[in-house]
MDAnalysis code that builds the backbone (N, CA, C; Angstrom):
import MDAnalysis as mda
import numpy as np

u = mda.Universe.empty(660, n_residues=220, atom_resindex=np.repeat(np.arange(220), 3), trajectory=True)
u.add_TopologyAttr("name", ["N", "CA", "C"] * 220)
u.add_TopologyAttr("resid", np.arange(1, 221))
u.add_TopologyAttr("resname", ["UNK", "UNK", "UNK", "UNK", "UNK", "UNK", "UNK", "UNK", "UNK", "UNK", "UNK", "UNK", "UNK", "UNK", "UNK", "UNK", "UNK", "UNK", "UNK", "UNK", "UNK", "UNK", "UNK", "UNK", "UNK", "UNK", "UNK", "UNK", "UNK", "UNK", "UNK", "UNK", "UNK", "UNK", "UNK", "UNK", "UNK", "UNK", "UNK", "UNK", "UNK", "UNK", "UNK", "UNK", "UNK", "UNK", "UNK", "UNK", "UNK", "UNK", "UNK", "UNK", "UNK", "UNK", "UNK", "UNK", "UNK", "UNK", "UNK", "UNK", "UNK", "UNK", "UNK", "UNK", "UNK", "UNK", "UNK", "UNK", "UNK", "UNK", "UNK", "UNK", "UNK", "UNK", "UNK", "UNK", "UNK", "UNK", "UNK", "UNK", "UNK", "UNK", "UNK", "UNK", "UNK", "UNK", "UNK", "UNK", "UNK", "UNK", "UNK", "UNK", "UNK", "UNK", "UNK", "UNK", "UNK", "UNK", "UNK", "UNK", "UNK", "UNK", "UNK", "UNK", "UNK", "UNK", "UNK", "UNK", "UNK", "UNK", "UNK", "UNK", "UNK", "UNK", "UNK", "UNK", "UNK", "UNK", "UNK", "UNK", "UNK", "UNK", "UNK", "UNK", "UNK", "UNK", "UNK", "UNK", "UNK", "UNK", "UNK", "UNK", "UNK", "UNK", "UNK", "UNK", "UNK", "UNK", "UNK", "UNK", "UNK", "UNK", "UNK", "UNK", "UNK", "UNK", "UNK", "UNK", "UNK", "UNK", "UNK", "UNK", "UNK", "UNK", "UNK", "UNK", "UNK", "UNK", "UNK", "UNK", "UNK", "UNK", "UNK", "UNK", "UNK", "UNK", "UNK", "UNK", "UNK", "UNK", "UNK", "UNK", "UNK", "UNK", "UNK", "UNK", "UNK", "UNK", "UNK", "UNK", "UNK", "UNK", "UNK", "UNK", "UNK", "UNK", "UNK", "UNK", "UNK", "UNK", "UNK", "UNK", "UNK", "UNK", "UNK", "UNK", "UNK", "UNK", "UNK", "UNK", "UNK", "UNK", "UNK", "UNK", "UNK", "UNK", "UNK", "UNK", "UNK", "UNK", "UNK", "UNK", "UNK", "UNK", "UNK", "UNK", "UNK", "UNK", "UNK", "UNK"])
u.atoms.positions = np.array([
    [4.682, -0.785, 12.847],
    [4.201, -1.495, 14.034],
    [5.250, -1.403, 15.132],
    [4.599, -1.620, 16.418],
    [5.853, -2.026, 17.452],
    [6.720, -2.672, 17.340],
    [7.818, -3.005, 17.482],
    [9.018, -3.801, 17.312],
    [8.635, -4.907, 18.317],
    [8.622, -6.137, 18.140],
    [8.435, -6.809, 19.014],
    [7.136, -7.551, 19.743],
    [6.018, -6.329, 19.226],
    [4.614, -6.801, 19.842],
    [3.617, -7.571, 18.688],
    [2.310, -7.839, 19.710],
    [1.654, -8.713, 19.078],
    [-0.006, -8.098, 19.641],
    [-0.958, -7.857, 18.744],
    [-1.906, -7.512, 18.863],
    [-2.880, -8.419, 18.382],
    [-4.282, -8.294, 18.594],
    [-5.341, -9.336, 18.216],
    [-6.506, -8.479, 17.986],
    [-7.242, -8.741, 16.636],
    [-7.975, -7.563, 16.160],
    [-9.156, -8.407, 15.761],
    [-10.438, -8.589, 16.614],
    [-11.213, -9.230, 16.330],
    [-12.592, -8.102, 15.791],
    [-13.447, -8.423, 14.792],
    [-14.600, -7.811, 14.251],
    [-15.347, -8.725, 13.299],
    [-16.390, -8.299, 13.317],
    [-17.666, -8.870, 11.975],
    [-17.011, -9.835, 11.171],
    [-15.869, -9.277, 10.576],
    [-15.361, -10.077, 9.363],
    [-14.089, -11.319, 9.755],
    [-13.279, -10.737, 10.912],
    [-12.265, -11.829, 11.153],
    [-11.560, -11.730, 12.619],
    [-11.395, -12.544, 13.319],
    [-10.671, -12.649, 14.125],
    [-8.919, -13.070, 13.591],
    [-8.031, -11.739, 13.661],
    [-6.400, -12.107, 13.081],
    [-5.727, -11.586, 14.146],
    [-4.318, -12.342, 14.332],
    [-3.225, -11.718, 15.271],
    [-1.773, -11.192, 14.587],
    [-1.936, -10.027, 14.415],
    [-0.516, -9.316, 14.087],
    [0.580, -9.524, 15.091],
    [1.590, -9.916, 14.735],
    [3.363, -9.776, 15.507],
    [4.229, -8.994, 14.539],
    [5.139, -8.189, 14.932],
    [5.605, -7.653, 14.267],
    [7.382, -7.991, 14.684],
    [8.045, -7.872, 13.928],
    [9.596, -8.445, 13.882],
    [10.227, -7.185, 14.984],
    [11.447, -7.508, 14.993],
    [12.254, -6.474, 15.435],
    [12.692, -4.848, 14.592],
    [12.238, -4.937, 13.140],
    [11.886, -3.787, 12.860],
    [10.669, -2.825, 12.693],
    [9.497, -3.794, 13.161],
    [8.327, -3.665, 13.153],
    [7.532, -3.603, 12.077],
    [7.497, -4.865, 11.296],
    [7.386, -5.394, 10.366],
    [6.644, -7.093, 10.828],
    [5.465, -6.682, 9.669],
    [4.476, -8.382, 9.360],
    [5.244, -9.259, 9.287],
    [6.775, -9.954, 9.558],
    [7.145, -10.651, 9.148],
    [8.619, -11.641, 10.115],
    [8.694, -12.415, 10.176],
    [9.709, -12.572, 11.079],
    [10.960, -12.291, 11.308],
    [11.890, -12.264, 12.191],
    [13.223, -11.594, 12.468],
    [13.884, -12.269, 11.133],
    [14.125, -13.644, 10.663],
    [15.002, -14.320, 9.855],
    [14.892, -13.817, 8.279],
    [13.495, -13.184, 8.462],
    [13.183, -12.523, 6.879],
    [13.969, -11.300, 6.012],
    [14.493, -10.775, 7.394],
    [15.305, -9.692, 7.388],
    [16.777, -10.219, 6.809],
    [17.090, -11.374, 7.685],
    [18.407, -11.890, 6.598],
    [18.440, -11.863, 5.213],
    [19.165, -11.236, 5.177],
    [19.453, -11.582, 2.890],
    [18.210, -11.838, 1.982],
    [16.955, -11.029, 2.283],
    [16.069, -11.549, 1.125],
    [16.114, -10.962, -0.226],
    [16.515, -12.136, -0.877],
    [16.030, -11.754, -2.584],
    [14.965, -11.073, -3.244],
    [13.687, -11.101, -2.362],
    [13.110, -10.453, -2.633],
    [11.828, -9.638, -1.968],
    [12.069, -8.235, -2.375],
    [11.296, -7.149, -0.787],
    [9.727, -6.864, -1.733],
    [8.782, -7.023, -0.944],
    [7.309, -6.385, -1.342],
    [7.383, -5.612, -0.602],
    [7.133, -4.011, -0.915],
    [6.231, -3.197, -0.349],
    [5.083, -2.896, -0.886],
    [4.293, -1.837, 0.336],
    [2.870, -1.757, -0.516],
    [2.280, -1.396, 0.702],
    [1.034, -1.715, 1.091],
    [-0.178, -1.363, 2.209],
    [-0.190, -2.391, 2.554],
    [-1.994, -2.043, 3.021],
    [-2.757, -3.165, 3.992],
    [-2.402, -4.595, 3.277],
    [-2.923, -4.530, 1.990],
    [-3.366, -5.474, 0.726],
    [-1.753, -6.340, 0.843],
    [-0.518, -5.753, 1.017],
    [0.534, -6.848, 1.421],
    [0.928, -7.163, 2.488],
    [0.454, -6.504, 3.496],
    [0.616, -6.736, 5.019],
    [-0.511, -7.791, 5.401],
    [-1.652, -8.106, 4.195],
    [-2.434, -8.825, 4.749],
    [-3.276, -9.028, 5.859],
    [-3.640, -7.710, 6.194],
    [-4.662, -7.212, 6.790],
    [-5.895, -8.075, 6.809],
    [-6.773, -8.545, 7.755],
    [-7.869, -9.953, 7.720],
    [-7.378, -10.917, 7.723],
    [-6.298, -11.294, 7.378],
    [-5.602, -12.499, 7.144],
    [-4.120, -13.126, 7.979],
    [-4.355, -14.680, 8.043],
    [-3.126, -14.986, 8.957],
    [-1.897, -14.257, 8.443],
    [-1.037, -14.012, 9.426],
    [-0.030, -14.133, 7.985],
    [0.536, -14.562, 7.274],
    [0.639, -16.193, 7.286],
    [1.260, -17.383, 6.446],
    [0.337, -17.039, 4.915],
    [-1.182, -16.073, 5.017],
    [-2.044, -15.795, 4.078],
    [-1.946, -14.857, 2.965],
    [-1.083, -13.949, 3.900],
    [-0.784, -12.491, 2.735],
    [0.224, -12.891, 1.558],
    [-0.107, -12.179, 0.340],
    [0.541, -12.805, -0.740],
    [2.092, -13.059, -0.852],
    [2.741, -11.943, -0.191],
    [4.198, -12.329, 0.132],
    [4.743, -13.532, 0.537],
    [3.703, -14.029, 1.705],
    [4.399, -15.610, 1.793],
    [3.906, -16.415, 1.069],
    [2.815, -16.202, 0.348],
    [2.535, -17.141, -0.596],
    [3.835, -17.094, -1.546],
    [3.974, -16.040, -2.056],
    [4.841, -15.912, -3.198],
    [6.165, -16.595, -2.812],
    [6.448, -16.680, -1.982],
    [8.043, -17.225, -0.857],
    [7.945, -18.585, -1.254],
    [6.533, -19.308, -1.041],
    [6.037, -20.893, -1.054],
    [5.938, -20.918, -2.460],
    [5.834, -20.511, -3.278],
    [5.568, -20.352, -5.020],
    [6.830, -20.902, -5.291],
    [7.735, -19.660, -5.145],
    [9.083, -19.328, -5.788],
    [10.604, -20.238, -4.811],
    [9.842, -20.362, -3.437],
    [10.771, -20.985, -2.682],
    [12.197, -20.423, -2.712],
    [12.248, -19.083, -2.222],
    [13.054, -18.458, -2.322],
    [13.133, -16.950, -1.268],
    [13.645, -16.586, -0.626],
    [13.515, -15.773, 0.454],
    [12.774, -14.672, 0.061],
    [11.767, -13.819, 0.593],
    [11.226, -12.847, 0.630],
    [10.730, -12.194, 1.736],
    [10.932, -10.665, 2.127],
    [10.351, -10.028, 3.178],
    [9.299, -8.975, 2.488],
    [8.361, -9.460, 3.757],
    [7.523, -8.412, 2.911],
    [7.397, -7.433, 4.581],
    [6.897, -6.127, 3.420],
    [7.461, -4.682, 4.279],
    [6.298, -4.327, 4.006],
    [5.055, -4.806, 3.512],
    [3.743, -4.200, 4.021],
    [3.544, -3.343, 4.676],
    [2.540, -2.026, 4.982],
    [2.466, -1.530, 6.320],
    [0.930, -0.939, 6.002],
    [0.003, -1.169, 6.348],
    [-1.451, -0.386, 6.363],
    [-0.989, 1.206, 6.260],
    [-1.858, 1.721, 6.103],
    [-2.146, 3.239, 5.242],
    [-1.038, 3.379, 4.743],
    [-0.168, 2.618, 4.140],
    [1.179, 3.343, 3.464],
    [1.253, 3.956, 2.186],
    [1.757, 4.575, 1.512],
    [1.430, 4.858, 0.030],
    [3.272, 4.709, -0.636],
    [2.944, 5.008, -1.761],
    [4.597, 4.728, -2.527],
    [5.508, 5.523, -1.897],
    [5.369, 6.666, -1.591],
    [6.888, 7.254, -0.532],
    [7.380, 6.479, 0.246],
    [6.090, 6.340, 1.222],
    [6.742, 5.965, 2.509],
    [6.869, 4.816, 2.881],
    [6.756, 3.705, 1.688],
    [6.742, 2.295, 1.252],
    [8.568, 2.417, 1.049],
    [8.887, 3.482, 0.021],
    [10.510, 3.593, -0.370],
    [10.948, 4.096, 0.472],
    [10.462, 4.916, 1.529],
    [11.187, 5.347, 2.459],
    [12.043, 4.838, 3.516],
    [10.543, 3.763, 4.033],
    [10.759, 2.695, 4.865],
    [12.225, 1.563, 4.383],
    [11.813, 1.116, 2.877],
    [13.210, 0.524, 2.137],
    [14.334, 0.872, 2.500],
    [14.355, 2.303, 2.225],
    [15.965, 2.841, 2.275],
    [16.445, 2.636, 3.795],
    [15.594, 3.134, 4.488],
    [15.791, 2.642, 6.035],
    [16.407, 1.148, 6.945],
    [15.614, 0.300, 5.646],
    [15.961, -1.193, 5.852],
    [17.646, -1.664, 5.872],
    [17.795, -1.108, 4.713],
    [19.152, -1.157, 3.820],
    [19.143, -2.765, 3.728],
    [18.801, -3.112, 2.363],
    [19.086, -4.548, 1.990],
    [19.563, -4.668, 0.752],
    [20.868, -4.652, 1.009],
    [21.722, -5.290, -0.459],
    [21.382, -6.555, -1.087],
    [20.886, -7.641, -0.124],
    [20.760, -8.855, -1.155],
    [20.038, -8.741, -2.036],
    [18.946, -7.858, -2.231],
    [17.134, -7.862, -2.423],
    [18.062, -8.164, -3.881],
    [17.848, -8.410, -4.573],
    [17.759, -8.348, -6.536],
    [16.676, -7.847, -6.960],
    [14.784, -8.247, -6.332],
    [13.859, -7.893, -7.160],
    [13.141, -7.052, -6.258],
    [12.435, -5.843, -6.255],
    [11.697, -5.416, -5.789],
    [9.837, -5.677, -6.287],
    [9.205, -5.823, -5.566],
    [7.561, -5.915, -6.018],
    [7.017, -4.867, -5.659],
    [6.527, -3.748, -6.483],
    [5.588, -2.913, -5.687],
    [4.002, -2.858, -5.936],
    [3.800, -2.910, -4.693],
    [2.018, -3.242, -4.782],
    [1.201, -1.899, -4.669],
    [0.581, -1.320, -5.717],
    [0.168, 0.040, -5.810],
    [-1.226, -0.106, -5.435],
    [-2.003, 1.224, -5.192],
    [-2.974, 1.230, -4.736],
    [-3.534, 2.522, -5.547],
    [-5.052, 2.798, -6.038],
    [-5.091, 3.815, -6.510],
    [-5.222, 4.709, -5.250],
    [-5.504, 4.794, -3.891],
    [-5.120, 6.208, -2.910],
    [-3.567, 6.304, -2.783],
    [-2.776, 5.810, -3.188],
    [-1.103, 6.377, -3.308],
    [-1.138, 6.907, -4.084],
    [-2.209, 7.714, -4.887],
    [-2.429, 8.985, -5.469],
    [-2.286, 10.255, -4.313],
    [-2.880, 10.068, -3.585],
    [-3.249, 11.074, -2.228],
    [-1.537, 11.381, -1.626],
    [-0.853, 10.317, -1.882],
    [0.681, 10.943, -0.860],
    [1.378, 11.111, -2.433],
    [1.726, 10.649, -3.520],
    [2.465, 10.685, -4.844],
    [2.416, 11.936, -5.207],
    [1.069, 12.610, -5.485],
    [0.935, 13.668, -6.357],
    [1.657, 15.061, -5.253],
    [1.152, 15.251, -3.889],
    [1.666, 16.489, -2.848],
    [2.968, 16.119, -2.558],
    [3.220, 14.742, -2.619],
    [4.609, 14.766, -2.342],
    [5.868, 15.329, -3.216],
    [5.460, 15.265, -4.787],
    [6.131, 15.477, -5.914],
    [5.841, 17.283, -6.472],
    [4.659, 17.260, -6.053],
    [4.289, 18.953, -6.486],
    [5.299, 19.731, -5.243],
    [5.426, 19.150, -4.003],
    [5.603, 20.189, -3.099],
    [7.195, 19.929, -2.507],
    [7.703, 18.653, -2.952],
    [8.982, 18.212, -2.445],
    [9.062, 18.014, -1.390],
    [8.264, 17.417, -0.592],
    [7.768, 16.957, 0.607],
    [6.272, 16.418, 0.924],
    [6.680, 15.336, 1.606],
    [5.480, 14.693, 2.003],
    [5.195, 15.423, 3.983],
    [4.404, 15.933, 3.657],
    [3.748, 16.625, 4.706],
    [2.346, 15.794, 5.488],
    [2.581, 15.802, 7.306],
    [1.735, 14.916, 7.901],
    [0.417, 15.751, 7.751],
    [-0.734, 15.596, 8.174],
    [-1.564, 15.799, 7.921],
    [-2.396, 16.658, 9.319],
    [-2.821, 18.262, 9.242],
    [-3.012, 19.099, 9.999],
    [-3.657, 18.064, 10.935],
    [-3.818, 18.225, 12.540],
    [-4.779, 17.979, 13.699],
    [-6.566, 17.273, 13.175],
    [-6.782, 18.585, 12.706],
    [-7.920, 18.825, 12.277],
    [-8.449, 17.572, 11.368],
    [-7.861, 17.699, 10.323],
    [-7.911, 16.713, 9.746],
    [-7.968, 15.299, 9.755],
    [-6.565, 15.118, 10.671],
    [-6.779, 13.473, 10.835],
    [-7.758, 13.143, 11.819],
    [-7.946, 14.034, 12.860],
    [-9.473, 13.947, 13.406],
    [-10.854, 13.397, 12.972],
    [-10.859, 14.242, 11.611],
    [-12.160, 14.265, 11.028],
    [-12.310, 12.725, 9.582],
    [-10.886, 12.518, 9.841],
    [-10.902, 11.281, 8.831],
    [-11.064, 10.209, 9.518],
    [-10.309, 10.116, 11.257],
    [-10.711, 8.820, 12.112],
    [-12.309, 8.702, 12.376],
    [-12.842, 9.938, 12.808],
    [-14.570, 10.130, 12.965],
    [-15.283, 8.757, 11.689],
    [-15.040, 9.362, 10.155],
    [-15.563, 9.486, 9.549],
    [-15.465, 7.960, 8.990],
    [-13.974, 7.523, 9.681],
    [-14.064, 6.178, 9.177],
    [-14.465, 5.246, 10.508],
    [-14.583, 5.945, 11.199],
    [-15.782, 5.368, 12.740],
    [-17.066, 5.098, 12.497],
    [-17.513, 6.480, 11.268],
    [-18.896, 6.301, 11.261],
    [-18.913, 5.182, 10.122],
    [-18.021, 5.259, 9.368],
    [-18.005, 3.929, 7.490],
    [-17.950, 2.860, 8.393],
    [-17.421, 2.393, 9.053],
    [-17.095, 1.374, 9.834],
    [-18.251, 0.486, 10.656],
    [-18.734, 1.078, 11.171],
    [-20.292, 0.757, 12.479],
    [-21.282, 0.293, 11.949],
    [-21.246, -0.873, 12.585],
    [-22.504, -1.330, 12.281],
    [-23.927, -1.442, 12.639],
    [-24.683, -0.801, 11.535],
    [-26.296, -0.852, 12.108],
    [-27.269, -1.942, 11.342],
    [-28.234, -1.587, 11.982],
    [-29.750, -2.834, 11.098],
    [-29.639, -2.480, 9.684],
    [-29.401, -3.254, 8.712],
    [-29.743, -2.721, 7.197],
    [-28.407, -1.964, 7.078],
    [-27.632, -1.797, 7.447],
    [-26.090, -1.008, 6.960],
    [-26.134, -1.238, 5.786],
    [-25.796, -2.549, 5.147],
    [-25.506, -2.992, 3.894],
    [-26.519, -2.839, 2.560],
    [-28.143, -2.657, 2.785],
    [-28.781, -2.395, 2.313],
    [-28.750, -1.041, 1.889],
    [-29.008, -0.308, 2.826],
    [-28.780, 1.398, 2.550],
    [-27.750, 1.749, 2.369],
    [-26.580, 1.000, 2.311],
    [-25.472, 1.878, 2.125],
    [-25.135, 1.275, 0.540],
    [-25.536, 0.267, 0.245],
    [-25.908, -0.351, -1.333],
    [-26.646, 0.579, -2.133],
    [-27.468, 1.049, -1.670],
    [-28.434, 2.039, -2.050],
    [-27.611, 3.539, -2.575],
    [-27.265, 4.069, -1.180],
    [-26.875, 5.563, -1.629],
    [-25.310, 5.668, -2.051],
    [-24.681, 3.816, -2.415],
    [-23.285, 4.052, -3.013],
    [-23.400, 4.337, -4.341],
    [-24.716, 3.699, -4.751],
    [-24.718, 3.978, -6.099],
    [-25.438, 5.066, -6.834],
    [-25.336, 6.233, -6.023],
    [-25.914, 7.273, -6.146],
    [-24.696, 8.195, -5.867],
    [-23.913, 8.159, -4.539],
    [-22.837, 9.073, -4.530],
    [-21.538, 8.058, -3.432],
    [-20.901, 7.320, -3.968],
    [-19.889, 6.678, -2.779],
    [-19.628, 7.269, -2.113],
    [-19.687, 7.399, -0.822],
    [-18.564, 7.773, 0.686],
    [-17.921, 6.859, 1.417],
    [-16.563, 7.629, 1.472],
    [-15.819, 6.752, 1.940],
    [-14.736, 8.231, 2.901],
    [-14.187, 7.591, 3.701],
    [-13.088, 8.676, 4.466],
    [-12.117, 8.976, 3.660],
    [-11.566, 8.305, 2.304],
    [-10.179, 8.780, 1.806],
    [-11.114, 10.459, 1.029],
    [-12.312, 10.509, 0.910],
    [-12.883, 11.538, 0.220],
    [-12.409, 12.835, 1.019],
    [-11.978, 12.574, 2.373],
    [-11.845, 13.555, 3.378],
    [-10.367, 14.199, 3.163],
    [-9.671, 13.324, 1.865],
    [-8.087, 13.973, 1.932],
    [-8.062, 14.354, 0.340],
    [-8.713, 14.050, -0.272],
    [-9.049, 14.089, -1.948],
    [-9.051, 12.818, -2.221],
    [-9.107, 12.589, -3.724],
    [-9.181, 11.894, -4.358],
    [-8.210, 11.695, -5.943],
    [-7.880, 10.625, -6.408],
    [-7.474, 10.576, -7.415],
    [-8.201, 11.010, -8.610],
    [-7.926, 11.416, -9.762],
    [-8.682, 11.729, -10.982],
    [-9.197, 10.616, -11.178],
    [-10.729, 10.580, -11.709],
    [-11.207, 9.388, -12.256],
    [-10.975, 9.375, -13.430],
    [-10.464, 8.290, -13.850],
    [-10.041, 7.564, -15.276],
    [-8.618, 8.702, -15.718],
    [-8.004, 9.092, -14.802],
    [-6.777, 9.894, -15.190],
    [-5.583, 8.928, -15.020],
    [-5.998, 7.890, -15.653],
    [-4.547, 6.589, -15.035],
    [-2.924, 7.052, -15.702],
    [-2.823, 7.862, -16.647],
    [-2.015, 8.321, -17.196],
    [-1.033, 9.098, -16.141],
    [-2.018, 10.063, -15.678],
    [-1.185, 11.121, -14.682],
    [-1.021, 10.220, -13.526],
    [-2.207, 9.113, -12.740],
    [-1.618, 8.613, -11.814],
    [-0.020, 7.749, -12.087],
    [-0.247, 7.867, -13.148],
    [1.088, 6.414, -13.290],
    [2.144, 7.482, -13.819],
    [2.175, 8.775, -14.283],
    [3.298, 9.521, -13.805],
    [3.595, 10.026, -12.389],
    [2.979, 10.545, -12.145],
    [3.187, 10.565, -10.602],
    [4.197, 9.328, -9.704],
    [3.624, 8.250, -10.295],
    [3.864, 7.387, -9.666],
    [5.483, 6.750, -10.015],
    [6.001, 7.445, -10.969],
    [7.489, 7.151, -11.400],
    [8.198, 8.356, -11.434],
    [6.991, 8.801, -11.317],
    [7.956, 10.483, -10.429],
    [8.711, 10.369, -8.681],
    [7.904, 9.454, -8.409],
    [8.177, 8.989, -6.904],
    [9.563, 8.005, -7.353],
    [9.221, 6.933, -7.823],
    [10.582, 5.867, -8.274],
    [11.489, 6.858, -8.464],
    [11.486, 7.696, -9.466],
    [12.794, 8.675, -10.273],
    [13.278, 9.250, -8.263],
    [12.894, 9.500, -7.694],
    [13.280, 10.465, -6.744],
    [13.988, 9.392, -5.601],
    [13.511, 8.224, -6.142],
    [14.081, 7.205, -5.021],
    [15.100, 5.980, -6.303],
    [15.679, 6.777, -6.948],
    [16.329, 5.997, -8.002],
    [17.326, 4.892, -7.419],
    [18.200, 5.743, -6.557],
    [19.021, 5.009, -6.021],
    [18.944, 3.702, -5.275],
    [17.880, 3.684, -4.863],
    [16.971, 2.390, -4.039],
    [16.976, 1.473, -4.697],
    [16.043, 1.549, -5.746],
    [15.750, 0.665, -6.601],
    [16.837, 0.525, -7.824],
    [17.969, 1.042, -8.300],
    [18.749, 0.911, -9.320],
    [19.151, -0.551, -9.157],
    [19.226, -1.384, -9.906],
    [19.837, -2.461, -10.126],
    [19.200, -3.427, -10.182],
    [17.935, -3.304, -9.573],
    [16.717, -4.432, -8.792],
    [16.014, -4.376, -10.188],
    [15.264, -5.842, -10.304],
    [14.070, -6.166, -10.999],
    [13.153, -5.605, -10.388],
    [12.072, -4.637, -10.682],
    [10.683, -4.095, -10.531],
    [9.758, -4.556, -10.766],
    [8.956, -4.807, -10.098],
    [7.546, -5.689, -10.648],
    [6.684, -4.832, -9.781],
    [5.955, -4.474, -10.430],
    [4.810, -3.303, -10.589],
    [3.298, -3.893, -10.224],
    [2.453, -4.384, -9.438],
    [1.263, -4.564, -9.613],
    [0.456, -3.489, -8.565],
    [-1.354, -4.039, -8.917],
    [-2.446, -2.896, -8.475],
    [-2.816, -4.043, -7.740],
    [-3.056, -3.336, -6.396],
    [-4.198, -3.969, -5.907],
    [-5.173, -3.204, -5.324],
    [-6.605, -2.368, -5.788],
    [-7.378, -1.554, -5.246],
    [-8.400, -1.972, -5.253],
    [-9.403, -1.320, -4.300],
    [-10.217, -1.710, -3.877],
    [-11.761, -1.498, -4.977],
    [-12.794, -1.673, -4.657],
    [-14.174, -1.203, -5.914],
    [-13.815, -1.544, -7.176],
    [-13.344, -2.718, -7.465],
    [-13.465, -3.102, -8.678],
    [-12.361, -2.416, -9.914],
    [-11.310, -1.637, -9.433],
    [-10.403, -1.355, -10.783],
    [-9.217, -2.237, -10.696],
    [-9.735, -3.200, -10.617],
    [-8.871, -4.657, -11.266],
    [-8.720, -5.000, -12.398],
    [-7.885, -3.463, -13.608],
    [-8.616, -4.141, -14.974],
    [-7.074, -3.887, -15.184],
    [-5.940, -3.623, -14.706],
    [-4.609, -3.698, -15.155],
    [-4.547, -2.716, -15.984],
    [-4.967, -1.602, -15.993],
    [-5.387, -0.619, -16.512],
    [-3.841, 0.065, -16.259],
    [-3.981, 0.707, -15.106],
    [-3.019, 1.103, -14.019],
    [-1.920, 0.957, -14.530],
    [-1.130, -0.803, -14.872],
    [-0.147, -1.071, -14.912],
    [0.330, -0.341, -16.593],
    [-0.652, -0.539, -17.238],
    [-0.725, -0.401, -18.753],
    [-0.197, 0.792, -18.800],
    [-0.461, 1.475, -17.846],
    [-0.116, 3.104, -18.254],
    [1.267, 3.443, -18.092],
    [1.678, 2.622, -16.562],
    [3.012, 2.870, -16.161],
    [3.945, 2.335, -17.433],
    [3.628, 1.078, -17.958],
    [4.468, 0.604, -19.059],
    [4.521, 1.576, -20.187],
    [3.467, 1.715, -20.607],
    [3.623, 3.160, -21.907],
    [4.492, 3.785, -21.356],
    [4.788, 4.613, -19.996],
    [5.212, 5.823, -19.838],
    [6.548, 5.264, -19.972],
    [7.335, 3.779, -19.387],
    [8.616, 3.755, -19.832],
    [8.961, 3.676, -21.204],
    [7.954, 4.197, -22.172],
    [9.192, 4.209, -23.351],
    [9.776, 5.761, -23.631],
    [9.226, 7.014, -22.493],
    [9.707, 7.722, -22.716],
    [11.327, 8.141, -22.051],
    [12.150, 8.766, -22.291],
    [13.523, 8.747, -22.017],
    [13.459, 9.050, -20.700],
    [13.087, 9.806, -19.987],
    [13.091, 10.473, -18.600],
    [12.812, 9.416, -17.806],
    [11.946, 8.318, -18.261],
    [11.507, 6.894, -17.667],
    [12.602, 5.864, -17.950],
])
């Protein structure tokens, strides 16, 4: 986000006002002091629809009563969630939270096959803003017909960059500590706490299950 600014995003579902800190971040300048503990992740911790006293990070702050910044950022995926980190530079942190998503398949897997995370041709991000213009708009019966032909073939715009393997939670959750291993240094020392938050219903902790198996192998 802008450093400094404040936007107001009203639609169908919510009227919310984003401010963003001096690093351009959901969260206020003082959060940045010494927090014990950093969330990254996407929309889902930036709290997107929601005030931000709402997104789970400050809940978790009011839980635990104990400093936390959360580093949320919409479309982000696990790179550029750690990327953003290293950028921060915060020695106090002790625990890290990372909030996974199954499309941080889409930046994990090209980023690790190719040793670079590469932006995305003209063309492309073109045809993914269109497409989530057209998912987006609302007509008479939207919800009816689009109830209809989801359960026949889902569309959605992330289809426009690929997709994750269905029911391949194994490989997503290597991938996904293939990214940690490459950002070791970041996270060395910190408590990790690992959760999913995705969208259509794979709320079954499935995800997490896999990543845990994979640490009993040595390379993990």
């Amino acid at each position: 986000l802008i450093p400094g600014a404040k936007c107001r995003v009203a639609n169908r579902e919510h009227v919310v006002e984003y401010a963003a800190n001096r690093a351009g971040l959901r969260d206020t300048d003082e959060a940045l002091s010494n927090p014990e503990i950093v969330v990254i992740g996407d929309s889902h911790a930036m709290g997107w629809g929601v005030r931000s006293e709402e997104a789970f990070p400050e809940r978790l702050q009011g839980i635990l009563s104990r400093p936390v910044l959360n580093t949320g950022m919409s479309s982000f995926g696990t790179v550029r969630e750690l990327v953003l980190l290293e950028r921060l530079a915060l020695p106090s942190a002790k625990t890290l939270v990372i909030q996974y998503s199954d499309n941080d398949f889409l930046e994990n897997k090209p980023y690790i096959d190719n040793g670079v995370l590469e932006i995305l041709p003209e063309w492309q991000y073109r045809a993914v803003v269109e497409a989530h213009r057209q998912w987006t708009r609302y007509y008479p019966f939207k919800h009816v017909i689009g109830g209809i032909l989801s359960a026949a073939q889902p569309v959605n715009p992330e289809r426009l960059l690929g997709s994750p393997p269905p029911g391949d939670l194994v490989r997503e959750a290597r991938y996904f500590l293939e990214v940690l291993l490459r950002h070791r240094a970041t996270i060395e020392g910190k408590t990790v706490v690992v959760l999913e938050i995705s969208s259509y219903g794979r709320m079954d902790g499935r995800f997490v299950a896999a990543v845990r198996d994979l640490l009993s192998e040595p390379r993990y």
